[in-house]
Backbone of each chain as nested JSON, in Angstrom:
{
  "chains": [
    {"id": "A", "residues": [
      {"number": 1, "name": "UNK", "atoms": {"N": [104.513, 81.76, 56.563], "CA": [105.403, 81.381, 57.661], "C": [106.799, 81.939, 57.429]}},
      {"number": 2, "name": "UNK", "atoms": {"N": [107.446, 82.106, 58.524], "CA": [108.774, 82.735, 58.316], "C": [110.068, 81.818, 58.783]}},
      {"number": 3, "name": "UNK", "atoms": {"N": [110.634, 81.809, 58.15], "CA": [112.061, 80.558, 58.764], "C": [113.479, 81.459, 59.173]}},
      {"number": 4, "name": "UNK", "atoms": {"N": [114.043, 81.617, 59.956], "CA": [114.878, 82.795, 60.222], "C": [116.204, 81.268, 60.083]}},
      {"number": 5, "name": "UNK", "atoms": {"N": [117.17, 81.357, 59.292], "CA": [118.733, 80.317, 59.256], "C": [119.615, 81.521, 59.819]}},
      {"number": 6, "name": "UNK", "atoms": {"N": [120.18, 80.823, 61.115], "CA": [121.616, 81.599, 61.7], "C": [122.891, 80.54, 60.989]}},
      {"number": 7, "name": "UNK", "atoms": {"N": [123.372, 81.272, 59.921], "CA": [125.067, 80.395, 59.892], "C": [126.029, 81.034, 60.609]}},
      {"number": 8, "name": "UNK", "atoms": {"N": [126.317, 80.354, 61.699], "CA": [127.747, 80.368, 61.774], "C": [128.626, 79.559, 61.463]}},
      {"number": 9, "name": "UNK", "atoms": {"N": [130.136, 80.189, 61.387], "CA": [131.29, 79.087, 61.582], "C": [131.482, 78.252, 62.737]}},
      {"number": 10, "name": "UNK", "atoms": {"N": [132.167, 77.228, 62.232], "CA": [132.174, 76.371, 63.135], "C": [133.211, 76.213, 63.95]}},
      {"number": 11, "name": "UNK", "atoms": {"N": [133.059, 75.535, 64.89], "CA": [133.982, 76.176, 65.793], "C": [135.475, 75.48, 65.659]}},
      {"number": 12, "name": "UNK", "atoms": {"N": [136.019, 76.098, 65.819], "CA": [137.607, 75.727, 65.494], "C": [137.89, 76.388, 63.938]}},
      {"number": 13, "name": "UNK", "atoms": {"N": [137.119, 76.879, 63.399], "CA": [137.436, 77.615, 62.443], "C": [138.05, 79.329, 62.472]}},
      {"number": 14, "name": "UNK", "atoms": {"N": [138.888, 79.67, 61.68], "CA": [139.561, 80.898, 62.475], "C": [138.213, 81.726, 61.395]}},
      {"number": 15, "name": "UNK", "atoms": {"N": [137.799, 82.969, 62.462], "CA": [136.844, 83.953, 62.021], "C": [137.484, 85.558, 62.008]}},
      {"number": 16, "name": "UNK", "atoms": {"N": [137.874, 85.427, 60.666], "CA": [138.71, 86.517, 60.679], "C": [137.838, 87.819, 60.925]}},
      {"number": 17, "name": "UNK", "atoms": {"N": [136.405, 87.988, 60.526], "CA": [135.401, 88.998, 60.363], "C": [135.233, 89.333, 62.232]}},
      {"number": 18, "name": "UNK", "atoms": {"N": [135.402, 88.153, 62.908], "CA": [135.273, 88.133, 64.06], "C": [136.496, 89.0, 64.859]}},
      {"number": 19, "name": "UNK", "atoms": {"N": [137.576, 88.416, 64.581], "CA": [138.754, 88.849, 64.884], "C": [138.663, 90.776, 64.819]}},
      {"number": 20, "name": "UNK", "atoms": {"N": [138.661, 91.072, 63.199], "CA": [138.6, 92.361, 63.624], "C": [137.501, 93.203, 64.103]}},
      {"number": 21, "name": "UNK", "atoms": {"N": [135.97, 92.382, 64.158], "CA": [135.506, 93.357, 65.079], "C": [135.965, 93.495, 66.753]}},
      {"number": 22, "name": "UNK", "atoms": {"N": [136.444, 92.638, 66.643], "CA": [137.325, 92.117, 68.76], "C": [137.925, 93.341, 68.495]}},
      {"number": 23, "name": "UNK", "atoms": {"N": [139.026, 93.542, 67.579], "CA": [140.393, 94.72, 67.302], "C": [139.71, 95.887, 67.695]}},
      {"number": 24, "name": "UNK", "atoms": {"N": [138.756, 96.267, 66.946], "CA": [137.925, 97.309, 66.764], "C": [137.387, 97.758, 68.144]}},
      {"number": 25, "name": "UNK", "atoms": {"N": [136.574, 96.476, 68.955], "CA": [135.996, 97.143, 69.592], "C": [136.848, 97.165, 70.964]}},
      {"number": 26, "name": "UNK", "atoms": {"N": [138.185, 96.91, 71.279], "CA": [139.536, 97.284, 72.077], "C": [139.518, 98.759, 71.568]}},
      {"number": 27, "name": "UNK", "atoms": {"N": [139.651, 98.569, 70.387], "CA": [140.442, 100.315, 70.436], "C": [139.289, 101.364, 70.407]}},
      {"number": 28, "name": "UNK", "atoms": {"N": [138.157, 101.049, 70.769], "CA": [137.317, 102.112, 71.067], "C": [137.129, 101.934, 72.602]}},
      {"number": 29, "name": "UNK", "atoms": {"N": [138.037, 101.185, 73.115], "CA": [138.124, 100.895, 74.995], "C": [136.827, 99.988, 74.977]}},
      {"number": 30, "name": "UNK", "atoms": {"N": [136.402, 99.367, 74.59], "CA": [135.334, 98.236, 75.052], "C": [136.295, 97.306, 75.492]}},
      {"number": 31, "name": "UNK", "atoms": {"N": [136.007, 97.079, 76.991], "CA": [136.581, 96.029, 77.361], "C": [135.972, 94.699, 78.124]}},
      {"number": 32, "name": "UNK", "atoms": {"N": [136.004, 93.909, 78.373], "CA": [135.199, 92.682, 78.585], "C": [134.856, 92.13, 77.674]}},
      {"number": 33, "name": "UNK", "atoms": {"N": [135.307, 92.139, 76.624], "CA": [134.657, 91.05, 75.862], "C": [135.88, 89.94, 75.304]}},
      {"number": 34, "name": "UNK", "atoms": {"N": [135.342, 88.776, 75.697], "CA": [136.608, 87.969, 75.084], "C": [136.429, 86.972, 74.43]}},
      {"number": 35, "name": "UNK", "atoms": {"N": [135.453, 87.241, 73.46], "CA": [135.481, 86.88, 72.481], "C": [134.622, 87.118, 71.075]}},
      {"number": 36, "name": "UNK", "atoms": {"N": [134.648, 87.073, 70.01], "CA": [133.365, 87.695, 68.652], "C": [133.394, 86.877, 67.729]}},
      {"number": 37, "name": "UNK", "atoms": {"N": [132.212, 86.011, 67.654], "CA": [132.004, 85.336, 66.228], "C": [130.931, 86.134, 65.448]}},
      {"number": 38, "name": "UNK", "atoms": {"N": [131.498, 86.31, 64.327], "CA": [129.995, 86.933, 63.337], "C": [129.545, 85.897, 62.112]}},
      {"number": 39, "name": "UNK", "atoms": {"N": [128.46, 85.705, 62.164], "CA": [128.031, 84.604, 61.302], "C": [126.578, 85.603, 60.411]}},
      {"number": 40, "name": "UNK", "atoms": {"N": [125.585, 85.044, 60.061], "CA": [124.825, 85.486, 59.175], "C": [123.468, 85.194, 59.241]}},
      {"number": 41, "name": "UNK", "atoms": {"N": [122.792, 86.223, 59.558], "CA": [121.497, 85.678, 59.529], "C": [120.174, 85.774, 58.242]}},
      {"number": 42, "name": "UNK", "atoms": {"N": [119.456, 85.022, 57.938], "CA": [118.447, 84.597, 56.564], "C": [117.433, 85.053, 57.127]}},
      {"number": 43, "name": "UNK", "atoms": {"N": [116.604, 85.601, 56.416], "CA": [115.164, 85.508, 56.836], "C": [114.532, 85.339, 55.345]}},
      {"number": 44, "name": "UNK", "atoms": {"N": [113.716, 84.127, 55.571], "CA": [112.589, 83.807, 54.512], "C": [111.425, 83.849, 54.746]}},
      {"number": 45, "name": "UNK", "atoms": {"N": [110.469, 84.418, 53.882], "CA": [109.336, 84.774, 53.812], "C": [108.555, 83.554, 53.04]}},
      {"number": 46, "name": "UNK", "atoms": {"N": [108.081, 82.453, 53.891], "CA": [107.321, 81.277, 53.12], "C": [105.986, 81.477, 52.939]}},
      {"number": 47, "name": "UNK", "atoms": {"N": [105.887, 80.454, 51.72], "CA": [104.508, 80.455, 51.228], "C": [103.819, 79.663, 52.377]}},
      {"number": 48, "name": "UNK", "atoms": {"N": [104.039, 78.608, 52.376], "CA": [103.696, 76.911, 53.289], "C": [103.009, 77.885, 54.35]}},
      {"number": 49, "name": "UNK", "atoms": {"N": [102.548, 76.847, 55.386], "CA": [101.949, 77.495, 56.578], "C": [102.504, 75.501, 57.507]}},
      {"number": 50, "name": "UNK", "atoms": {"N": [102.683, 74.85, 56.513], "CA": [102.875, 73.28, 57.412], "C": [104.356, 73.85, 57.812]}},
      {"number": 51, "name": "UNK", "atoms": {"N": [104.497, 73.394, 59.008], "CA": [105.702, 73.337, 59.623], "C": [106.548, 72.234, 59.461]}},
      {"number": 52, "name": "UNK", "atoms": {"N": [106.513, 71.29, 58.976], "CA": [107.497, 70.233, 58.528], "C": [107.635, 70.253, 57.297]}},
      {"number": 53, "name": "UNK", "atoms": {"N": [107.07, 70.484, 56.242], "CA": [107.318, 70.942, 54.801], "C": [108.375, 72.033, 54.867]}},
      {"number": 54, "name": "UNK", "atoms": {"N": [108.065, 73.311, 55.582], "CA": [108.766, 74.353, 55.858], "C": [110.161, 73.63, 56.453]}},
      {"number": 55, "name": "UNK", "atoms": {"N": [110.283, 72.86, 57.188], "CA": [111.449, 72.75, 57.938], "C": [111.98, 71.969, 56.961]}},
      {"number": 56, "name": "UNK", "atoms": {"N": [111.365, 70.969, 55.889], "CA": [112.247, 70.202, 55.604], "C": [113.166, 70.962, 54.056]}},
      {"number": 57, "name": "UNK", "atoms": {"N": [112.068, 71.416, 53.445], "CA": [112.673, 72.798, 52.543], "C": [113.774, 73.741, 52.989]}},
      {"number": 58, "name": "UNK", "atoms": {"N": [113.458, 74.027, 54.265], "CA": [114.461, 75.116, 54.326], "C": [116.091, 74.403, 54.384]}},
      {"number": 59, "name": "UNK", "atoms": {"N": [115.573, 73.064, 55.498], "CA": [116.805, 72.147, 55.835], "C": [117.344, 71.695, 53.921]}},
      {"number": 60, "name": "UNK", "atoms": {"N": [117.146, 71.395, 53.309], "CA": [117.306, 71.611, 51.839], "C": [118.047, 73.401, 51.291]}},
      {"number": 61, "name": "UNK", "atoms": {"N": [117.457, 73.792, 51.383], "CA": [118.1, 75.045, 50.852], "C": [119.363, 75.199, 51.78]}},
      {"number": 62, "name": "UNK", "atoms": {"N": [119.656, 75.217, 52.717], "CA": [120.919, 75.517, 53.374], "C": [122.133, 74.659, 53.238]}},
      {"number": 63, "name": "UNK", "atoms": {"N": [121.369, 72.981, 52.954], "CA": [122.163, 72.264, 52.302], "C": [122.85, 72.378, 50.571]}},
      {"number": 64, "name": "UNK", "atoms": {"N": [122.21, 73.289, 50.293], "CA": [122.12, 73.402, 48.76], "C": [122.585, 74.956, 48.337]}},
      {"number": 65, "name": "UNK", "atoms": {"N": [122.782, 75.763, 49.821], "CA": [123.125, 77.251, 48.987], "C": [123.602, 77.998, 50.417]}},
      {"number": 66, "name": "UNK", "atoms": {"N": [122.594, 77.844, 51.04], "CA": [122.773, 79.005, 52.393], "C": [123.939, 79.18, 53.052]}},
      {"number": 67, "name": "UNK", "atoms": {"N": [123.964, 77.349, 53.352], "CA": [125.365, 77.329, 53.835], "C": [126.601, 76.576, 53.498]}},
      {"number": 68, "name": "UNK", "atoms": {"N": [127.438, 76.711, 53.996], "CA": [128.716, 75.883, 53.889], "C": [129.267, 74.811, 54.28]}},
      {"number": 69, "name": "UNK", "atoms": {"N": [128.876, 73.724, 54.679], "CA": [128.662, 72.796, 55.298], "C": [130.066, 72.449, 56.019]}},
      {"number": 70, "name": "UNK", "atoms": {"N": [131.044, 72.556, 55.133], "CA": [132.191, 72.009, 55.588], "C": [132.741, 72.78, 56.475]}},
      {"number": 71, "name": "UNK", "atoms": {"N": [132.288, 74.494, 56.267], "CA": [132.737, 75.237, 57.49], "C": [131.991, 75.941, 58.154]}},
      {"number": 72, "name": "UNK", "atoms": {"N": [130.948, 75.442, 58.338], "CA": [129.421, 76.234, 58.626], "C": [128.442, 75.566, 59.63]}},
      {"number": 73, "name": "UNK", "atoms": {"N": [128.167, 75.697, 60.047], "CA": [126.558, 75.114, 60.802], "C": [125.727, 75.832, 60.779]}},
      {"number": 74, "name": "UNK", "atoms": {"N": [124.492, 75.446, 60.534], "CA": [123.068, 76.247, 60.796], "C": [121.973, 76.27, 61.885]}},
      {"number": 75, "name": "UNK", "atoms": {"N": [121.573, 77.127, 61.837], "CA": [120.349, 76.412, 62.735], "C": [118.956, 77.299, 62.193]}},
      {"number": 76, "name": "UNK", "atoms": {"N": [117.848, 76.255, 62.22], "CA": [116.452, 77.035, 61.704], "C": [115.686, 76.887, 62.647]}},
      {"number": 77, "name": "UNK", "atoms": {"N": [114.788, 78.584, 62.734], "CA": [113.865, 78.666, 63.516], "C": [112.342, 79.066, 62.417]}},
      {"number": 78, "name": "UNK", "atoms": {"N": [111.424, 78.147, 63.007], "CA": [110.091, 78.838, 62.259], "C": [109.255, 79.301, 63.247]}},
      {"number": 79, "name": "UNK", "atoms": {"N": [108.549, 80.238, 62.715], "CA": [108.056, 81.433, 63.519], "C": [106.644, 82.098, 62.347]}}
    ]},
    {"id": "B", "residues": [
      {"number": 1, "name": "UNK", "atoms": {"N": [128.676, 85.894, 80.405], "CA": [127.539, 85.944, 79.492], "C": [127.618, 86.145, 78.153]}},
      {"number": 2, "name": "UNK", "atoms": {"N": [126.81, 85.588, 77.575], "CA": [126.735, 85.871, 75.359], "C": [126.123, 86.925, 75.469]}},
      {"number": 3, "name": "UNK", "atoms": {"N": [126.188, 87.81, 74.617], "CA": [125.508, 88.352, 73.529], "C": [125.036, 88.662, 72.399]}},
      {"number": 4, "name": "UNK", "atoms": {"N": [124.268, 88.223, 72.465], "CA": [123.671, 87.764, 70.714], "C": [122.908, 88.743, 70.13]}},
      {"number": 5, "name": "UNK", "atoms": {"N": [123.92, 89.65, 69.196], "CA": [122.859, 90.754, 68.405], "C": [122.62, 90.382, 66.885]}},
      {"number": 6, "name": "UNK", "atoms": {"N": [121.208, 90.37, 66.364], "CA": [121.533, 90.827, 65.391], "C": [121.055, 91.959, 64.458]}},
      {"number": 7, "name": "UNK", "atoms": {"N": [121.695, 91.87, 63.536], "CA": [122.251, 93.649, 62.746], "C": [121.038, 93.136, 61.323]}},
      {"number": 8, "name": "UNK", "atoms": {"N": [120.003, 93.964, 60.79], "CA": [119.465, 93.023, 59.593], "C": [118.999, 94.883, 58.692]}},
      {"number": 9, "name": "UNK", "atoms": {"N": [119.007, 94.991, 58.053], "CA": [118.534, 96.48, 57.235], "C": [117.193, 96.348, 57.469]}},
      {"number": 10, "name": "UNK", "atoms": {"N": [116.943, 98.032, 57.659], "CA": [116.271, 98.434, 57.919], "C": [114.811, 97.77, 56.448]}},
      {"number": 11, "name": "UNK", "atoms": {"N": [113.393, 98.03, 56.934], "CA": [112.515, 97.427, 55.991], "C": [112.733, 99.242, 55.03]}},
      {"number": 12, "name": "UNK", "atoms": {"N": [112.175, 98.783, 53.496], "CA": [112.521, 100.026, 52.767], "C": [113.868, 99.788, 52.179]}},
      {"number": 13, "name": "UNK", "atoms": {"N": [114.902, 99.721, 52.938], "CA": [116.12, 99.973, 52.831], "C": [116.065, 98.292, 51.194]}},
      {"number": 14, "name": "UNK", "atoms": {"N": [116.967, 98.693, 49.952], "CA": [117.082, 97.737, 49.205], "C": [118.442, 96.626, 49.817]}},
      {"number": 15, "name": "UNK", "atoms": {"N": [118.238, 95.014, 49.75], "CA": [118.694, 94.158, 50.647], "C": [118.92, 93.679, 49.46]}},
      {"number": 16, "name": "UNK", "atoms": {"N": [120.499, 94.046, 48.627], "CA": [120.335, 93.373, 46.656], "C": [121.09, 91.981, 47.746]}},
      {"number": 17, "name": "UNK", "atoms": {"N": [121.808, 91.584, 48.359], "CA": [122.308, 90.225, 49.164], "C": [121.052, 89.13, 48.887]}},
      {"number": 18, "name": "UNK", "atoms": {"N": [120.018, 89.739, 49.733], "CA": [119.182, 89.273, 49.797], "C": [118.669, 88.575, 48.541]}},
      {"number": 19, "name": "UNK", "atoms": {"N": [118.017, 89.53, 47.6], "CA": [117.794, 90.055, 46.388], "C": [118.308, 88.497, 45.732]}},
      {"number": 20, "name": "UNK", "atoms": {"N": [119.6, 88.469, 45.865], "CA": [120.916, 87.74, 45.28], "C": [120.749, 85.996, 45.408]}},
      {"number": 21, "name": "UNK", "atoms": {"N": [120.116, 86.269, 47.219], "CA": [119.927, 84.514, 47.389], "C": [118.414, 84.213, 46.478]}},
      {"number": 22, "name": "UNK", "atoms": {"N": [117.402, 85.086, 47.024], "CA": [116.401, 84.743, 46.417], "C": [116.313, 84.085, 45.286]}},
      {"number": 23, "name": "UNK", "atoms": {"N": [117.193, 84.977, 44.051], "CA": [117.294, 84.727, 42.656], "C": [117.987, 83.305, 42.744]}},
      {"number": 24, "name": "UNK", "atoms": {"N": [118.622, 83.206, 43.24], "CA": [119.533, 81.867, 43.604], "C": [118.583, 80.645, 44.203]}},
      {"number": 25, "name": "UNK", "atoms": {"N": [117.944, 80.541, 45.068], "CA": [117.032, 79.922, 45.39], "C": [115.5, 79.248, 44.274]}},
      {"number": 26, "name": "UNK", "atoms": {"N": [115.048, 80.099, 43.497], "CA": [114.664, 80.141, 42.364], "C": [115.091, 79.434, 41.136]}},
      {"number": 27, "name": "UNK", "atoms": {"N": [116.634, 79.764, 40.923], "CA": [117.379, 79.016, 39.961], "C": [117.454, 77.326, 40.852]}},
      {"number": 28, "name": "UNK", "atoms": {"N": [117.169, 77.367, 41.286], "CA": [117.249, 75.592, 41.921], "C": [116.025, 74.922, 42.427]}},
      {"number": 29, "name": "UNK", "atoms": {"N": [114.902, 75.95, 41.968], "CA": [113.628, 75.838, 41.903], "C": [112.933, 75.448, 42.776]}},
      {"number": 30, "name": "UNK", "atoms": {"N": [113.557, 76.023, 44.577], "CA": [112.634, 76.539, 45.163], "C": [111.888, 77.663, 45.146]}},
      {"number": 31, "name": "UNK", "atoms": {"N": [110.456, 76.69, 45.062], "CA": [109.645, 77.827, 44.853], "C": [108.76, 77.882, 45.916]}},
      {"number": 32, "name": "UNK", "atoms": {"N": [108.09, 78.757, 46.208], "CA": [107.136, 79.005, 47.665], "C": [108.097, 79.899, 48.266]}},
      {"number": 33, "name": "UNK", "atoms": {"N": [109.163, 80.587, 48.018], "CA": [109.659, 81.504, 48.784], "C": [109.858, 82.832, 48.381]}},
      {"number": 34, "name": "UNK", "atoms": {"N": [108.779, 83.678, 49.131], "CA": [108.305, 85.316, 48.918], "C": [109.242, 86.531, 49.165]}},
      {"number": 35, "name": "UNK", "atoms": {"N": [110.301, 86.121, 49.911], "CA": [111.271, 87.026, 50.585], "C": [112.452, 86.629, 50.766]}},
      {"number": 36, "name": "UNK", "atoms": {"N": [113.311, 87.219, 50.546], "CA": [114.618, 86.986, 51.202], "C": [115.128, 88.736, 52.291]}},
      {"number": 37, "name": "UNK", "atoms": {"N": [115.453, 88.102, 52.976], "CA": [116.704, 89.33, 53.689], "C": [117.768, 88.901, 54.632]}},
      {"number": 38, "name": "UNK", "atoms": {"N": [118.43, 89.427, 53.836], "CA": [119.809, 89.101, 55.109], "C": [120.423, 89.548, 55.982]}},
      {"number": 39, "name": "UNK", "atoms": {"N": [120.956, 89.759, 56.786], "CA": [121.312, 90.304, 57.997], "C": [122.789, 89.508, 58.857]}},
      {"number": 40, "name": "UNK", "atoms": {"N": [123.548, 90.382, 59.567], "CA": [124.377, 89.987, 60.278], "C": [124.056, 89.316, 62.112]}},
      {"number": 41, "name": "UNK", "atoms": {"N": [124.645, 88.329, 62.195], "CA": [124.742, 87.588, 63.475], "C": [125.714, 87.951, 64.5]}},
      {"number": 42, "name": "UNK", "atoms": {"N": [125.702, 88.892, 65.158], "CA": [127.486, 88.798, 66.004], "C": [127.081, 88.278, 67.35]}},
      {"number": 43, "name": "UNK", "atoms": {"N": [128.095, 87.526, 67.881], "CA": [127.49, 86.349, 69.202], "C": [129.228, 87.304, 70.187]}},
      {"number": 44, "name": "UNK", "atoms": {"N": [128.609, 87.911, 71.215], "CA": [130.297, 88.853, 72.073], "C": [130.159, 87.755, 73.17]}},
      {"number": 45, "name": "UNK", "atoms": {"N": [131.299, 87.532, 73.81], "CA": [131.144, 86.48, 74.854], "C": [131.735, 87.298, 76.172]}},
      {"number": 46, "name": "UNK", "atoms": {"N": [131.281, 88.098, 76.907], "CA": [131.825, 89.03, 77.867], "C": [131.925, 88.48, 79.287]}},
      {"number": 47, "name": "UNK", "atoms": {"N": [132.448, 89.597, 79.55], "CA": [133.115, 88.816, 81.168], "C": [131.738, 89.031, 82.192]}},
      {"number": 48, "name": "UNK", "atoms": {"N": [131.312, 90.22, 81.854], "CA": [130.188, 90.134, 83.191], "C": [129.24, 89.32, 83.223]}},
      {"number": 49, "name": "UNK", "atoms": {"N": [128.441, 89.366, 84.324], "CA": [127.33, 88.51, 84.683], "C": [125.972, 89.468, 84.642]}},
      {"number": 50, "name": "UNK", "atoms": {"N": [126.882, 91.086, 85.05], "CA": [125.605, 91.747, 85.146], "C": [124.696, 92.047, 83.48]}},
      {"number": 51, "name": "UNK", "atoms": {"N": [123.427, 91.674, 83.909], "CA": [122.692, 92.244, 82.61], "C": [122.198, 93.322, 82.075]}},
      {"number": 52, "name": "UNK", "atoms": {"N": [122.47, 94.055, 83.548], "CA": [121.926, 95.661, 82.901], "C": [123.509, 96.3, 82.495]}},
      {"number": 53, "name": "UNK", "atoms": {"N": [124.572, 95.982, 83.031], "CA": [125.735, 96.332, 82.363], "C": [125.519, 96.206, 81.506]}},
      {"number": 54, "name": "UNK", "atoms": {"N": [125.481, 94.518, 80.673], "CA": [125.682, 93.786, 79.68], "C": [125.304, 94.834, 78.77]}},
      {"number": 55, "name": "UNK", "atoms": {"N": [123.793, 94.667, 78.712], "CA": [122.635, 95.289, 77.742], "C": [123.045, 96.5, 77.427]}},
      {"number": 56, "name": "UNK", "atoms": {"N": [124.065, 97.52, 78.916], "CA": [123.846, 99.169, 78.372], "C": [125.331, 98.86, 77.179]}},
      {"number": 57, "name": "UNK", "atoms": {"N": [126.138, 97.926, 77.982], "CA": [127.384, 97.901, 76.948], "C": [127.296, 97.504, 75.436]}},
      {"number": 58, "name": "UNK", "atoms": {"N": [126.215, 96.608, 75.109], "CA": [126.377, 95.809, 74.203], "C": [125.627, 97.107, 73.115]}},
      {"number": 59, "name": "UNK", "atoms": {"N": [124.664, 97.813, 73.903], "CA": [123.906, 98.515, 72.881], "C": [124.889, 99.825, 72.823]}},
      {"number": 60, "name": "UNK", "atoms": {"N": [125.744, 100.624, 73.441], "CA": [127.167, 101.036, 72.724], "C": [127.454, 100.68, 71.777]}},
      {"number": 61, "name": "UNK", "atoms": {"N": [128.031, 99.513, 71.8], "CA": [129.123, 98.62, 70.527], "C": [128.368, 98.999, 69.363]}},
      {"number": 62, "name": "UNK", "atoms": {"N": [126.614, 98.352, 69.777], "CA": [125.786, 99.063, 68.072], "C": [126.239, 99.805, 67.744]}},
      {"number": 63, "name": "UNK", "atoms": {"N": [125.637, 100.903, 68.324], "CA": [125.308, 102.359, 68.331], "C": [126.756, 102.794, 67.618]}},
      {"number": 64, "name": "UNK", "atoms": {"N": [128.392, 102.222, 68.168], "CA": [129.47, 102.937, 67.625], "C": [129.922, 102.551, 66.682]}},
      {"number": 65, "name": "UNK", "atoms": {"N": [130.091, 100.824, 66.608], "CA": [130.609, 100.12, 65.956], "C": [130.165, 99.112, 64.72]}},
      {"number": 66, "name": "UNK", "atoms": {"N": [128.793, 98.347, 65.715], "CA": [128.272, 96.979, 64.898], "C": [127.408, 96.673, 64.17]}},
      {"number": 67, "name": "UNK", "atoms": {"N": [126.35, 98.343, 64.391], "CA": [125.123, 98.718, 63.344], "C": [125.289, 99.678, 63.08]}},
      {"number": 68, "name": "UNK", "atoms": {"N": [124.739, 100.128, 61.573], "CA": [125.169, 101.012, 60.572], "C": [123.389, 102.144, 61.104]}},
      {"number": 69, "name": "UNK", "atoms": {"N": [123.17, 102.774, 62.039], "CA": [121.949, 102.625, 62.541], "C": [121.136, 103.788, 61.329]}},
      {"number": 70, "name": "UNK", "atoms": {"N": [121.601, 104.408, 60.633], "CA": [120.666, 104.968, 59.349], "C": [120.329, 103.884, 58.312]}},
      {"number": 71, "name": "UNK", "atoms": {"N": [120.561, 103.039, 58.472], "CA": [119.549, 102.074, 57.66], "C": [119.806, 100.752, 58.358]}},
      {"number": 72, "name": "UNK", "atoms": {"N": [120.368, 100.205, 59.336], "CA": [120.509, 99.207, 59.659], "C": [119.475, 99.109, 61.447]}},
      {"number": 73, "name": "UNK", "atoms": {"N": [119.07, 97.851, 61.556], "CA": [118.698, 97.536, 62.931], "C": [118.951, 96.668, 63.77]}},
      {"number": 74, "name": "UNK", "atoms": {"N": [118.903, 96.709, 64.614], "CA": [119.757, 95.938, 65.674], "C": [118.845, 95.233, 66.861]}},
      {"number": 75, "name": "UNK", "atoms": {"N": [118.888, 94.332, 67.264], "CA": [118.127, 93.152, 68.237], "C": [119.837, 92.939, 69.332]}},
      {"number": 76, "name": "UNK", "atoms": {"N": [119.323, 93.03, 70.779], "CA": [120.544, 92.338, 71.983], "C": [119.72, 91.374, 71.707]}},
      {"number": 77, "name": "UNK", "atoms": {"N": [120.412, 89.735, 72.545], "CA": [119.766, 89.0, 73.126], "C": [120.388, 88.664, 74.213]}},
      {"number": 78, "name": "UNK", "atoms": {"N": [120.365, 88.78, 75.054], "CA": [121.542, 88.444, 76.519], "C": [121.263, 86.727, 77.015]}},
      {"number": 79, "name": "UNK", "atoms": {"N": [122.557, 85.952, 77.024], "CA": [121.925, 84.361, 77.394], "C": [122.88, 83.65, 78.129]}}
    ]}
  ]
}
């Protein structure tokens, strides 16, 4: 089974990685966009095939490494 | 409209990030997990509505800016 974790920051947090791709993509004339968060995406390759074992492991590992809790949110998809 | 791409290396391509959590994951003795890879999340929040704009614009930004496309790959998601 595969568990894909998106972290992003959370909101009200300043995203500086965000910020300069916005800069970036102004000065190559992209315009319309108003706004860029970049956050991070996981992909794990599980053993499990149970989907609540899987979810509750992964919900564990992100608490424990993936992510940042205090400035982070996650979200898991299994697939 | 969002746009939600994400950027993850190409398969082949060495992912030591990846590599990095795995080993990390391991040291805290989850075990059952075969893979790691990591990859970037960027979420653009643009002004249009249109989606075939959206889509031709957003896959630009890759192409110039947001994927590295000799070893990197790229997913839109328009929402």
């Amino acid at each position: 089974m595969k568990a894909i974790v998106n972290v992003s920051l959370k909101t009200g947090v300043l995203d500086s990685q965000g910020k300069a791709v916005h800069h970036a993509l102004d000065s190559l004339h992209f315009s319309g966009v108003n706004d860029v968060r970049v956050g991070k995406q996981i992909v794990l390759q599980l053993d499990t095939e149970d989907k609540t074992q899987a979810m509750s492991d992964v919900q564990k590992m992100c608490e424990e490494l993936l992510a940042n809790t205090v400035i982070e949110d996650y979200e898991i998809e299994l697939v």
